[in-house]
C-alpha positions as CSV (number, residue, x, y, z in Angstrom):
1,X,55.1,40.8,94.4
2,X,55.3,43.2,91.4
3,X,58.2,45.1,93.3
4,X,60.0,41.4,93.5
5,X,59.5,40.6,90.0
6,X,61.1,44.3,88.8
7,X,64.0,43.3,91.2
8,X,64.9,40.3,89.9
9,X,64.5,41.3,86.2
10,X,66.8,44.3,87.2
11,X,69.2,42.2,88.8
12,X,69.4,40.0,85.8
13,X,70.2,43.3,83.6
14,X,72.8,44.3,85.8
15,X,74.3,41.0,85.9
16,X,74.2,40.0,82.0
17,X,75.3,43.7,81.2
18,X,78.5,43.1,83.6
19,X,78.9,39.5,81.6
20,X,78.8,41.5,78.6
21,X,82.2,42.8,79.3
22,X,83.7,39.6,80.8
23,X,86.5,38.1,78.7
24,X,88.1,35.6,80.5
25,X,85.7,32.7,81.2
26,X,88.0,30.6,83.2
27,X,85.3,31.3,85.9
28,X,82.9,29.3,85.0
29,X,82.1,25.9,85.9
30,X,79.6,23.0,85.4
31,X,76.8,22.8,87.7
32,X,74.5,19.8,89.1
33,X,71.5,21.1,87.8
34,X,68.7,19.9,90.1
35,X,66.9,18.3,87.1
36,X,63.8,15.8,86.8
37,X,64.8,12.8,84.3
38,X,63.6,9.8,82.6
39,X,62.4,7.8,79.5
40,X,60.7,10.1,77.6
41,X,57.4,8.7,77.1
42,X,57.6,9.4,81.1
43,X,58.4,12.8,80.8
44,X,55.6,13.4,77.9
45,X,53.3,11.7,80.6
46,X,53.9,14.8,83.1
47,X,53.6,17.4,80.4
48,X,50.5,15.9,79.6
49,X,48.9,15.9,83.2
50,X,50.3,19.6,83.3
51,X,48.7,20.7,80.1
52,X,52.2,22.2,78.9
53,X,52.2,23.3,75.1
54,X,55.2,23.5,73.0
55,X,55.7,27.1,72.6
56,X,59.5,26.7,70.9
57,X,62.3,24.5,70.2
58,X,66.0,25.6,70.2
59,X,69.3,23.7,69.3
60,X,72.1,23.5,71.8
61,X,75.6,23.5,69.5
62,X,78.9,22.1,70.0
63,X,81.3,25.2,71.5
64,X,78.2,27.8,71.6
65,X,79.3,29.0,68.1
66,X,76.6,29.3,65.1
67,X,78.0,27.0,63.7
68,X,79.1,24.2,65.8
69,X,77.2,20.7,65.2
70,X,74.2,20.5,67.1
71,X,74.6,18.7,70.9
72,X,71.2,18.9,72.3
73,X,67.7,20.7,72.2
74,X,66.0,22.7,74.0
75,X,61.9,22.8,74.4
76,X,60.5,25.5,76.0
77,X,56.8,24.5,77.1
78,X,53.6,27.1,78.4
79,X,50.4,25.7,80.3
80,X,47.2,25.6,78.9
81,X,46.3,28.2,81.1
82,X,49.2,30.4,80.4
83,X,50.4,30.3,84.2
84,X,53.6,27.6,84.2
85,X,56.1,27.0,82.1
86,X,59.1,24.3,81.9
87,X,61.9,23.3,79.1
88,X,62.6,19.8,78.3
89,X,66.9,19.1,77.2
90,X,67.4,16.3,74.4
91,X,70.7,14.8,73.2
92,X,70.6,13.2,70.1
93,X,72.5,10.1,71.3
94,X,70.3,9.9,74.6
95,X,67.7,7.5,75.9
96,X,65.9,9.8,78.9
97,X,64.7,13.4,78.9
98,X,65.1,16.3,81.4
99,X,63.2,18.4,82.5
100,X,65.4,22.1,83.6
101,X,62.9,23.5,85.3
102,X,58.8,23.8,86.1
103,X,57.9,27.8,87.1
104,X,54.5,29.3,88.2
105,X,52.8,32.5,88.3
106,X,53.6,33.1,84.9
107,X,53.9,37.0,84.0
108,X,55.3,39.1,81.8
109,X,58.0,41.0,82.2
110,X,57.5,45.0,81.8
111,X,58.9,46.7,78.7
């Protein structure tokens, strides 16, 4: 497992430090990010039930520049137990919630 871990993370590397170069951005797309949504007294109901703690809160802006106006938030959430994390996306003009993502086996990455 720790073998698949060290892959992955090394993947990443390899992949962000090749991204690092890229100028042309014409490659990227949207994607349907398999999301779970709703009202957000909903989605504070399964953070709840999965003991998730906010750990940080991050603003989204307009044109990923420093300064752009801000377009949505990010929270990134860790169990109670330290095992599971997830991030919840806001927009300011929105009515539901998202969650991006619910992980296990929480570890953390070597140094």
């Amino acid at each position: 497992m720790k073998k698949i871990i060290i892959g992955l993370l090394m993947s990443l590397f390899v992949l962000s430090a090749n991204a690092d170069h890229e100028k042309n951005l014409n490659s990227l797309y949207m994607s349907e990010l398999p999301g779970l949504c709703g009202k957000p007294e909903a989605i504070q109901t399964y953070l709840d039930h999965y003991k998730f703690i906010p750990q940080n809160i991050s603003l989204g802006r307009e044109g990923m520049v420093v300064d752009g106006q801000p377009v949505f938030m990010i929270t990134y959430y860790k169990s109670e137990d330290g095992t599971q994390t997830t991030a919840t996306i806001d927009i300011p003009s929105g009515t539901e919630r998202c969650i991006m993502y619910h992980t296990f086996d929480l570890t953390s990455a070597p140094k």
